[in-house]
C-alpha positions in Angstrom: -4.0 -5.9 72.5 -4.5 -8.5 75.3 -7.7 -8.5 77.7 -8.5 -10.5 80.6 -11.5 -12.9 80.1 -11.4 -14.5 83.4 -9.5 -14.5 86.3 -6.7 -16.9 84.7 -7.7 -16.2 80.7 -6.2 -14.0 78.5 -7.1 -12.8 74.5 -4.8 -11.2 72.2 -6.8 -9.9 69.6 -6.0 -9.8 65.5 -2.7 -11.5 66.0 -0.8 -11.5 62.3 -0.6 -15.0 60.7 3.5 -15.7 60.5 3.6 -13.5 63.9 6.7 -14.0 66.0 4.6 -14.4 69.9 6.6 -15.0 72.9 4.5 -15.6 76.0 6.4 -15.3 79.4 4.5 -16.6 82.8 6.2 -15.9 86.1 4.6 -16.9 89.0 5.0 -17.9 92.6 2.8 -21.3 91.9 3.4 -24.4 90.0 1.9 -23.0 87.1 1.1 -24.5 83.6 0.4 -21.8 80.3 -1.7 -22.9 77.6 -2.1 -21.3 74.2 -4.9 -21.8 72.5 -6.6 -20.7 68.9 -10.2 -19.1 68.8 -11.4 -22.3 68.3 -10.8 -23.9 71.8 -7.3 -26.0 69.5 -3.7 -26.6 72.0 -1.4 -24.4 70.2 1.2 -25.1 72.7 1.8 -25.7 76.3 4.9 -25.1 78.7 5.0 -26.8 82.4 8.3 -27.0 83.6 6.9 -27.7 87.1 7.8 -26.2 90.2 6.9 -23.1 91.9 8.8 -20.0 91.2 9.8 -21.8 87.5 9.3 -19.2 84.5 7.4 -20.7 81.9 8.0 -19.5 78.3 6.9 -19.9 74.8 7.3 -18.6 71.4 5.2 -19.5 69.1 4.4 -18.5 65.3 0.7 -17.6 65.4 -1.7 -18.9 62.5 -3.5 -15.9 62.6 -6.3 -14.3 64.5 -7.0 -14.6 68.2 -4.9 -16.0 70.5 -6.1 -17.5 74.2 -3.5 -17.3 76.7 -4.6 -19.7 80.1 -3.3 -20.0 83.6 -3.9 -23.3 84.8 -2.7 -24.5 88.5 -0.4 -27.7 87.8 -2.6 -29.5 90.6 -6.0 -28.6 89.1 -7.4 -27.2 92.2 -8.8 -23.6 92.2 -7.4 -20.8 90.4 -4.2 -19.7 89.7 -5.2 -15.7 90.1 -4.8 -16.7 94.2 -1.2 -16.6 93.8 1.2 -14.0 92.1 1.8 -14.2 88.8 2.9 -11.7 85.5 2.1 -12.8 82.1 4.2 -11.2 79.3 3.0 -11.4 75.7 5.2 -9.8 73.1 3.9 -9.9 68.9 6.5 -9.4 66.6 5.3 -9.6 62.6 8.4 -11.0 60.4 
């Protein structure tokens, strides 16, 4: 399952190692998404630039807990002041 830990952080919890995760971002900002292990490590990163652009991802997770961030392309503020919708879809192989 995924819970919010801040206004523009997300956790997936007990994510399969060899897991099939796709991670969708939709937003009305220039957005960038972030994965991230437990441990704080870049998993991978989409910014496409642009407001309105989707940003996606699929990833094969290592296992564990996955961190799923929001981040405002210009660094300013927070991302939750604008509309987005996160998708995040686990598939085990």
């Amino acid at each position: 399952s995924v819970s919010k830990v801040s206004p523009d952080s997300f956790t997936a919890t007990d994510i399969p190692a060899g897991a099939t995760v796709s991670v969708v971002l939709r937003s009305t900002a220039d957005v960038i998404l972030e994965v991230r292990n437990s441990g704080g490590g870049l998993i991978s990163s989409s910014d496409r630039g642009g407001r309105g652009v989707e940003e996606a991802l699929q990833i094969v997770a290592p296992g564990g807990d996955l961190d799923f961030h929001v981040i405002l392309s210009q660094g300013v503020g927070s991302a939750s002041g604008d509309l987005y919708l996160l998708e995040v879809l686990s598939r085990t192989n």
